[in-house]
C-alpha positions as CSV (number, residue, x, y, z in Angstrom):
1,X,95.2,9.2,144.4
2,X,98.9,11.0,144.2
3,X,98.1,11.8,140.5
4,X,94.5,13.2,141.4
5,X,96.6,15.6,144.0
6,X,99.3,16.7,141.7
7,X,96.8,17.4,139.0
8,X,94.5,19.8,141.2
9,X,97.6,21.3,143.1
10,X,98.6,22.3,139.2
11,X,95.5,24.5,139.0
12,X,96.9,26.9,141.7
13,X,98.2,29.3,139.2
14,X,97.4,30.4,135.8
15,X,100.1,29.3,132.7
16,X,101.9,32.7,132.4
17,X,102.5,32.7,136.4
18,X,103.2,29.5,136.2
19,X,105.5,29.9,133.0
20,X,107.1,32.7,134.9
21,X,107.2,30.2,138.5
22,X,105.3,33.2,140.5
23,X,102.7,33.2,143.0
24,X,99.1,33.8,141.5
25,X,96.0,35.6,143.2
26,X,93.9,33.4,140.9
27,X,91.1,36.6,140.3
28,X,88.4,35.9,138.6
29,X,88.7,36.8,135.0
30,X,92.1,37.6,135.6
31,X,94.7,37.4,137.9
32,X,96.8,40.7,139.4
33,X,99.9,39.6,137.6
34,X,98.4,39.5,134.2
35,X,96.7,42.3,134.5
36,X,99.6,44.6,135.7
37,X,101.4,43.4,132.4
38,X,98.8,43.1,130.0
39,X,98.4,39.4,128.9
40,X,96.2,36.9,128.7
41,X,95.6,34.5,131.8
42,X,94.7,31.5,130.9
43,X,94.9,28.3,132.8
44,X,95.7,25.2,131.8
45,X,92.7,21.9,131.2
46,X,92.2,19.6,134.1
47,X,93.4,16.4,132.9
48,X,91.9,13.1,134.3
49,X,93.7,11.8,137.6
50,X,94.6,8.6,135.3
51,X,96.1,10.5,132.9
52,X,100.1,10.2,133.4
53,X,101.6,12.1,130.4
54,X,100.7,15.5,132.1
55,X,103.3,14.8,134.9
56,X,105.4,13.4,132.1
57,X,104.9,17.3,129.8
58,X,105.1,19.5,132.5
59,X,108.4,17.9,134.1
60,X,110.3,18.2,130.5
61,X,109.1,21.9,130.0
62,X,109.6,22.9,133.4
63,X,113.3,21.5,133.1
64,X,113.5,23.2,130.0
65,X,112.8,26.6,130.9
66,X,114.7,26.6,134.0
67,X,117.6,26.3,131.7
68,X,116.5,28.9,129.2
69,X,116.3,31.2,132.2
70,X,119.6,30.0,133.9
71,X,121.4,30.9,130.2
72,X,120.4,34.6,130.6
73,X,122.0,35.5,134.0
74,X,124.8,32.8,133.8
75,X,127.3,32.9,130.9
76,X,128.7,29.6,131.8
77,X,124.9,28.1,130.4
78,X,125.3,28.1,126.5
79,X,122.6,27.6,124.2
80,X,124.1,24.5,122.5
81,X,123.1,21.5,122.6
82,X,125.7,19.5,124.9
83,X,128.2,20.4,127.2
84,X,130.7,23.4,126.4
85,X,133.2,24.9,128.2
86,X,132.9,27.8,130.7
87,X,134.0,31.4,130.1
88,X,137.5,32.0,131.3
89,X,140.1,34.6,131.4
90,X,142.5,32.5,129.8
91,X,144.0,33.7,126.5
92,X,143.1,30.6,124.7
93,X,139.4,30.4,125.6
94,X,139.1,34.0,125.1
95,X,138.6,33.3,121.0
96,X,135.9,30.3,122.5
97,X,134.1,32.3,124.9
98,X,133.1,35.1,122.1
99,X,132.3,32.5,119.9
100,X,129.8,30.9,122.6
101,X,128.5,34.3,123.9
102,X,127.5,35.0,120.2
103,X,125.8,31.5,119.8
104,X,124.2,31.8,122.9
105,X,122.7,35.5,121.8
106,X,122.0,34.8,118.9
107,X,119.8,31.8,120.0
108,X,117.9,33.8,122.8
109,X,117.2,36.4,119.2
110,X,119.4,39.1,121.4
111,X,121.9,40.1,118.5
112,X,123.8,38.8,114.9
113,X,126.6,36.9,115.5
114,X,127.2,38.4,111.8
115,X,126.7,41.6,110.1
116,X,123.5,42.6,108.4
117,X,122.0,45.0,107.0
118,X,119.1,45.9,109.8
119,X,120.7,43.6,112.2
120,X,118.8,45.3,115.1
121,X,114.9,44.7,113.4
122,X,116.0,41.3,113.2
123,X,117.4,40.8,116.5
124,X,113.9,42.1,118.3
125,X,112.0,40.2,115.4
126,X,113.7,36.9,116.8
127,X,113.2,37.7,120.4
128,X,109.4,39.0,120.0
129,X,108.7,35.3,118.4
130,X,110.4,33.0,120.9
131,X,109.3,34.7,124.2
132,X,105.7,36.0,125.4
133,X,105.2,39.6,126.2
134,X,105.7,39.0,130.1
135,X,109.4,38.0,129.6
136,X,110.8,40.6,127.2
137,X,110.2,43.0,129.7
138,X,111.3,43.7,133.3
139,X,109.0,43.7,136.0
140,X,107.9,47.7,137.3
141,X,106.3,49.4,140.1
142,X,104.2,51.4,137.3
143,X,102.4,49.5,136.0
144,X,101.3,49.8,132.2
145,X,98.5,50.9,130.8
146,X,95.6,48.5,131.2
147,X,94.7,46.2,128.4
148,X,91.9,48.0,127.5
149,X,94.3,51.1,127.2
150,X,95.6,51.5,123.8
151,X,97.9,53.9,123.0
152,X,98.7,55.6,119.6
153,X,101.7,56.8,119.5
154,X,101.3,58.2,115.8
155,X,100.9,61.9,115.1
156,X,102.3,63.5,117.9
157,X,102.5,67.3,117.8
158,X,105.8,68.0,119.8
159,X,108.0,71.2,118.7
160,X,111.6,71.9,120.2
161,X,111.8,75.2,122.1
162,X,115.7,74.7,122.1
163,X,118.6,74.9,119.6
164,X,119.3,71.1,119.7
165,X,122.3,71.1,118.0
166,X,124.0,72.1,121.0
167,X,123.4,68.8,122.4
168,X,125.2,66.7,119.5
169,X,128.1,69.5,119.9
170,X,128.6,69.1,123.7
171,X,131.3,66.9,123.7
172,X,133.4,69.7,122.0
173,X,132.7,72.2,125.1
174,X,135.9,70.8,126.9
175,X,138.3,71.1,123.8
176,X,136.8,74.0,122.4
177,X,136.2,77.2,124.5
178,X,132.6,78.5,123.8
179,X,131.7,82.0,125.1
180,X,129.5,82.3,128.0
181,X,130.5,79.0,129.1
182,X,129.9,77.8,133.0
183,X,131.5,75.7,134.5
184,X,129.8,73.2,137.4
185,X,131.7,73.1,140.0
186,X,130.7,69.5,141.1
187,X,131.8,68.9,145.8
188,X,132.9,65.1,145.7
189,X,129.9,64.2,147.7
190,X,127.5,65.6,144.9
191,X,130.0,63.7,141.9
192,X,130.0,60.4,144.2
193,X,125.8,61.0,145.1
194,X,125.6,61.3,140.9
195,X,127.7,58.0,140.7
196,X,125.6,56.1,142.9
197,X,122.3,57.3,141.5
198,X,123.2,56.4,137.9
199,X,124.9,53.1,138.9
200,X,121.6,51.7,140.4
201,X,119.9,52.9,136.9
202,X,122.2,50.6,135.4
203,X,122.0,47.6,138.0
204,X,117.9,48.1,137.5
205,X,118.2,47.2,134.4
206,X,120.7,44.4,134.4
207,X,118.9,42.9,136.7
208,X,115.8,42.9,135.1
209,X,113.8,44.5,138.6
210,X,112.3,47.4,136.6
211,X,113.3,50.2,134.3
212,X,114.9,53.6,135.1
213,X,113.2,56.5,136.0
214,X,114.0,58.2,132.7
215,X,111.6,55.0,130.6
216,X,107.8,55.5,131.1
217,X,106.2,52.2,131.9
218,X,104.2,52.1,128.4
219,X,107.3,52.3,126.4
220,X,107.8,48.4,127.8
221,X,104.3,47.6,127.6
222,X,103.2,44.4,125.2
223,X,101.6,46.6,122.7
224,X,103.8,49.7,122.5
225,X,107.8,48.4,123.2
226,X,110.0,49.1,120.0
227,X,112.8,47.1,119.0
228,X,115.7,48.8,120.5
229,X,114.5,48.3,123.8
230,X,113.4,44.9,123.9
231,X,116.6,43.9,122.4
232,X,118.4,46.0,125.4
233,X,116.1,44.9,128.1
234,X,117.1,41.3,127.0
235,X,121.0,41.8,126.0
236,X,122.2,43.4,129.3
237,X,120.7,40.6,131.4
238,X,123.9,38.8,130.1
239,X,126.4,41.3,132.3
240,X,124.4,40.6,135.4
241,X,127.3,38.2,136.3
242,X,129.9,37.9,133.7
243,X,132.8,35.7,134.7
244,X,136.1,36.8,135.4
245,X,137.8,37.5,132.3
246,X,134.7,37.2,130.1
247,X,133.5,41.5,131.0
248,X,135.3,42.0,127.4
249,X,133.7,39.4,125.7
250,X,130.3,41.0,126.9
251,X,130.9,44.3,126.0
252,X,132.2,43.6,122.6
253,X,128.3,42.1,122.6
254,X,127.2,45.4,123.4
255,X,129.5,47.2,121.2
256,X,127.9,45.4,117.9
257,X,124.6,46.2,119.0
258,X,125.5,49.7,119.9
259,X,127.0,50.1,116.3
260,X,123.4,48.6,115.0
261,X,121.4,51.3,116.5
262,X,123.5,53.7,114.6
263,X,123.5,52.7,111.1
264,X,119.5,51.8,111.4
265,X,119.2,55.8,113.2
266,X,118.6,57.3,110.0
267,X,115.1,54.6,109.5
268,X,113.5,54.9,112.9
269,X,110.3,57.1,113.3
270,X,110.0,59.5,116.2
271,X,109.1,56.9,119.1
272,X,111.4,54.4,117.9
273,X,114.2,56.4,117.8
274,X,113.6,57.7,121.5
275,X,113.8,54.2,122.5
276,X,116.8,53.7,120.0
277,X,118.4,56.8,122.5
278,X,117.6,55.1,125.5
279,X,118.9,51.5,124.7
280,X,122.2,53.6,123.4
281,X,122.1,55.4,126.7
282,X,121.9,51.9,128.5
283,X,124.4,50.2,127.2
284,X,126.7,53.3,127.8
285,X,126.1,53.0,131.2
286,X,126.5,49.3,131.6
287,X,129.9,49.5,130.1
288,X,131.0,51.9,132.5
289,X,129.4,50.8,135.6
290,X,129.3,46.8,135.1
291,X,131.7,46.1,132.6
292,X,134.8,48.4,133.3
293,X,135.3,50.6,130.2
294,X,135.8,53.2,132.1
295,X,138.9,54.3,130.0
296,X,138.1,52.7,126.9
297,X,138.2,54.7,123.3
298,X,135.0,53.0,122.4
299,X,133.0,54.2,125.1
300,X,134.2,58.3,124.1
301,X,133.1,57.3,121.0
302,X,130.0,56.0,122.5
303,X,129.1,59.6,123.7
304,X,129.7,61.3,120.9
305,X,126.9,59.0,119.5
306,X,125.0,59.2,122.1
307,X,124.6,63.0,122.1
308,X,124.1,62.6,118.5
309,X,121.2,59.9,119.0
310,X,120.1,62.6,121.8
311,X,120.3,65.4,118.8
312,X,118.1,63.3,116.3
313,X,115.9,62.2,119.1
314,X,115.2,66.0,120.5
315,X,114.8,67.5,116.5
316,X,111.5,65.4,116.7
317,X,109.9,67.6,119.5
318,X,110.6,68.0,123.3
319,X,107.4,69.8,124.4
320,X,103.8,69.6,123.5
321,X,102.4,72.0,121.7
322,X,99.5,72.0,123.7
323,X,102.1,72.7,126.8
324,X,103.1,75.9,125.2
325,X,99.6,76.9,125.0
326,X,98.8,75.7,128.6
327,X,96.5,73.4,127.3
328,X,96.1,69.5,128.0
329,X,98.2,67.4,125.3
330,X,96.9,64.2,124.2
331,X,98.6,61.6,126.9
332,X,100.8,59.6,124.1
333,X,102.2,63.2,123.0
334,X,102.8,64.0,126.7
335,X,104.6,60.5,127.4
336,X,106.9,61.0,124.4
337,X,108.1,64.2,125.4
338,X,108.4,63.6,129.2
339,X,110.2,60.5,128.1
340,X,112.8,62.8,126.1
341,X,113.7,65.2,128.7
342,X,114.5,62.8,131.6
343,X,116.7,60.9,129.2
344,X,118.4,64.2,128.2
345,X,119.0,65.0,131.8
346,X,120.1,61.5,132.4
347,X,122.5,61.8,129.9
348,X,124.4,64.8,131.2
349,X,124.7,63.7,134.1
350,X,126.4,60.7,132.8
351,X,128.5,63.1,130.7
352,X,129.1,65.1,134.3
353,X,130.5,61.5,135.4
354,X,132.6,60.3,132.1
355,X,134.2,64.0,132.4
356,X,134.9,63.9,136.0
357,X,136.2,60.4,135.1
358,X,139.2,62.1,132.9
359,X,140.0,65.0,134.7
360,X,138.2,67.3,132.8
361,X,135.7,70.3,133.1
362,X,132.1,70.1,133.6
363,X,129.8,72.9,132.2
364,X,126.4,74.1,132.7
365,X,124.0,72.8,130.1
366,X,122.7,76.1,128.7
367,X,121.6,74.8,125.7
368,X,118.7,73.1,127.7
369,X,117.6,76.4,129.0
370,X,113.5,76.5,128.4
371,X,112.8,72.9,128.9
372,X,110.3,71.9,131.5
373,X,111.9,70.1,134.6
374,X,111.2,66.5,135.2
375,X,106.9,66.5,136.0
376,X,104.5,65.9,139.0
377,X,105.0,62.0,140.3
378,X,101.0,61.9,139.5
379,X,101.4,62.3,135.9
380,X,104.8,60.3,135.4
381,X,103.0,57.0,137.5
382,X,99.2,57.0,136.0
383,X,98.4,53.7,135.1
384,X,95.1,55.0,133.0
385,X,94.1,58.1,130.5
386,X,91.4,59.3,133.2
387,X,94.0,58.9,135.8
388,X,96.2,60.9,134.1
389,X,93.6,63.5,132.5
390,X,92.6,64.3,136.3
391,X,96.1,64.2,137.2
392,X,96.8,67.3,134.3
393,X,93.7,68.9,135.0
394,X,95.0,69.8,138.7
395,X,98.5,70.7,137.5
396,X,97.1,73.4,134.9
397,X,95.4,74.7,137.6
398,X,98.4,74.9,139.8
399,X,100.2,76.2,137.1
400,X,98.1,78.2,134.9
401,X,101.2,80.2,133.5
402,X,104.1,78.6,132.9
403,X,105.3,75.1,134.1
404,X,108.6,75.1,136.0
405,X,112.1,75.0,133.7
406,X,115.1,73.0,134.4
407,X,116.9,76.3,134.4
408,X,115.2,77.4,137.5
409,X,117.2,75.4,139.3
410,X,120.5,76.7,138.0
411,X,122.4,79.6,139.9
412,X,120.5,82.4,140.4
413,X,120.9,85.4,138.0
414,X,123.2,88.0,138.5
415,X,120.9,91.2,139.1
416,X,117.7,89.5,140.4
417,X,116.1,91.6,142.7
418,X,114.2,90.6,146.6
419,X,111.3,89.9,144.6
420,X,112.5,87.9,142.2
421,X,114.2,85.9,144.3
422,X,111.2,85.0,146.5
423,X,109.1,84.2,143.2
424,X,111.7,81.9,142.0
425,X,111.4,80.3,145.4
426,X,108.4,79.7,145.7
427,X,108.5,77.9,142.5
428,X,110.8,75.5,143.5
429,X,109.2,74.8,146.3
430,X,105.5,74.0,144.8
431,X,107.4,72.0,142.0
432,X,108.9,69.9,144.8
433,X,105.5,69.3,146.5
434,X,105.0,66.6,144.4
435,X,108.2,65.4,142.5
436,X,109.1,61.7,141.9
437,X,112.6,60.4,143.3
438,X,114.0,61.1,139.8
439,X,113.1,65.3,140.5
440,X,114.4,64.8,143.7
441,X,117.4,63.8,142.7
442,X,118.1,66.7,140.2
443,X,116.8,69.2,142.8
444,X,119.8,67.5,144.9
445,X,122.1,67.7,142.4
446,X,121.6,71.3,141.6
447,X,120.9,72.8,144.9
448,X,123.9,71.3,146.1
449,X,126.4,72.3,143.2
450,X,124.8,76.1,143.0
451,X,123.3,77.0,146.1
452,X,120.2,78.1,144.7
């Protein structure tokens, strides 16, 4: 009679909520979980109430994957087989503890203990084969595209309205006077508000509770993720809560995985290496805000790539060139290019931070001048084509001109008359109507700094 409950009681979830030891809605069909994340729900057979070995299986796997989870937010868990040492800050383990972290990513399919020659494909390859969809990403709030949404992300017609080489050149703006530079005059309580903001970007991630504002929910969806980002989403999980003394060992795991990205740059397509830019941008931020680089070498070095990932990334296209022509784009063409600008803006605003950091000058971004501002929260969270088709349809008709620039929200132009100045405002405020907390938080940034 115990076995006959134990067996029913095992039929209250289906096997990835039970995998992933979450509570399951059991719908018919399937469940909300699955369906939020695109997998299969399944459930598992009803064995026979004499039949013992299913207490027997499911107690070993359960066991199992406790561990395997335990390993990815605890440092101390190694993936060898028998007991090992913990991470210290002891000189002598130090050697030990890099060794193990190595092992221990290596075995999860994170990163090469080793050198390779596309060390990254490899790493994803590894990870994509031991793990189901559901756990090689982090739960969101938008949810995916549903699984009969599938998205091709191939043939997108994107254009850059911008000289990007100014963003792989930024870096030089505070050795090198430029003409017509501006400087941002950044109050502490907008450079401290910028911190914070960016600093819960990063603990998002870590954490694995979502994805930051600047990743659109089907870049981590089952059938569209690319490699650099799973990797990410899987490596940082390991600095959620590094031991004291072991922060270096982690971010030398970072730095070899940063240094993959750029020697496999030059082999990504468009969409990968926009997600190749994002992991970059990550990591940057996790070894600044989790890790304590603030005034390491390898992290200035880190920006110069990272505006140089940014450069490649924006040469492919920032707009739609059915934006220019105020005309609806095809949704994977508008997600790519959406997806581009709010990682630009994320990155210089972490530049705004690293500079601040070092005591030196922050300048206006002119060389962004043109590009649409962050879009309608509408757009940004549809969860279907039709939902975001509608979605366009009324923001043509609310703007049947010209969408509203980042640069709108920069100081106001020397010579603009009464009537300009009312235009401009009333721009702002019908963009704001119905802005996501990632616009809000640029129209803070900016109002603040220029008084616009």
């Amino acid at each position: 009679m115990k076995r006959t409950r134990y067996s029913t009681s095992r039929q209250k979830a289906c096997q990835p909520c039970s995998t992933a030891k979450t509570k399951c809605d059991r719908k018919p069909g399937c469940c909300t979980r699955c369906a939020l994340r695109s997998i299969s729900c399944s459930y598992p057979p009803i064995l026979p109430s004499g039949d013992s070995s299913r207490d027997i299986g499911d107690n070993t796997s359960d066991n199992a994957e406790a561990s395997l989870y335990t390993s990815f937010a605890d440092t101390s868990v190694l993936s060898a087989p028998g007991p090992e040492p913990k991470i210290s800050a002891g000189a002598d383990s130090q050697g030990l503890a890099s060794q193990s972290l190595t092992t221990q990513s290596s075995t999860f399919g994170l990163v090469q203990a080793t050198g390779s020659t596309s060390p990254t494909n490899t790493s994803s390859t590894t990870f994509a084969a031991s793990h189901t969809p559901d756990e090689s990403v982090p739960n969101i709030t938008s949810c995916p595209p549903r699984n009969s949404e599938v998205l091709n992300f191939s043939s997108l017609e994107l254009f850059s309205p911008i000289n990007v080489d100014g963003i792989s050149n930024r870096w030089l703006n505070t050795l090198i006077p430029v003409p017509g530079q501006k400087v941002k005059e950044y109050p502490a309580s907008i450079s401290a508000f910028i911190y914070r903001l960016l600093k819960s970007y990063t603990t998002v991630a870590v954490r694995g509770r979502g994805v930051p504002p600047f990743i659109h929910a089907s870049q981590i969806s089952a059938t569209s993720i690319r490699q650099p980002l799973s990797t990410c989403f899987s490596l940082v999980r390991i600095c959620e809560s590094p031991l004291p003394g072991s922060e270096g060992v982690a971010a030398d795991v970072l730095h070899r995985e940063m240094n993959n990205i750029c020697e496999q740059q030059a082999t990504y397509d468009d969409v990968t290496l926009l997600a190749a830019f994002q992991a970059y941008l990550i990591y940057s931020m996790v070894l600044f805000f989790r890790l304590g680089q603030i005034s390491s070498p390898f992290l200035r070095q880190a920006m110069m790539n990272l505006q140089e990932l940014a450069c490649s990334s924006s040469r492919g296209g920032l707009m739609c060139t059915a934006e220019r022509q105020r005309v609806r784009p095809r949704w994977e063409a508008w997600i790519v290019a959406e997806s581009k600008r709010r990682s630009l803006f994320t990155m210089y605003l972490f530049d705004s931070v690293l500079s601040t950091q070092d005591g030196l000058q922050t300048f206006l971004g002119t060389e962004l001048e043109g590009l649409p501002a962050s879009a309608d929260k509408s757009l940004w969270r549809a969860h279907t084509r039709r939902d975001w088709e509608i979605a366009y349809n009324l923001y043509l008709a609310d703007w049947p001109e010209e969408g509203f620039r980042i640069d709108e929200l920069w100081p106001i132009p020397a010579g603009l008359d009464e009537t300009g100045l009312l235009e401009r405002r009333r721009r702002v405020d019908r963009w704001l109507e119905n802005v996501d907390e990632f616009g809000t938080m640029l129209y803070a940034v900016t109002s603040c700094t220029h008084g616009g």
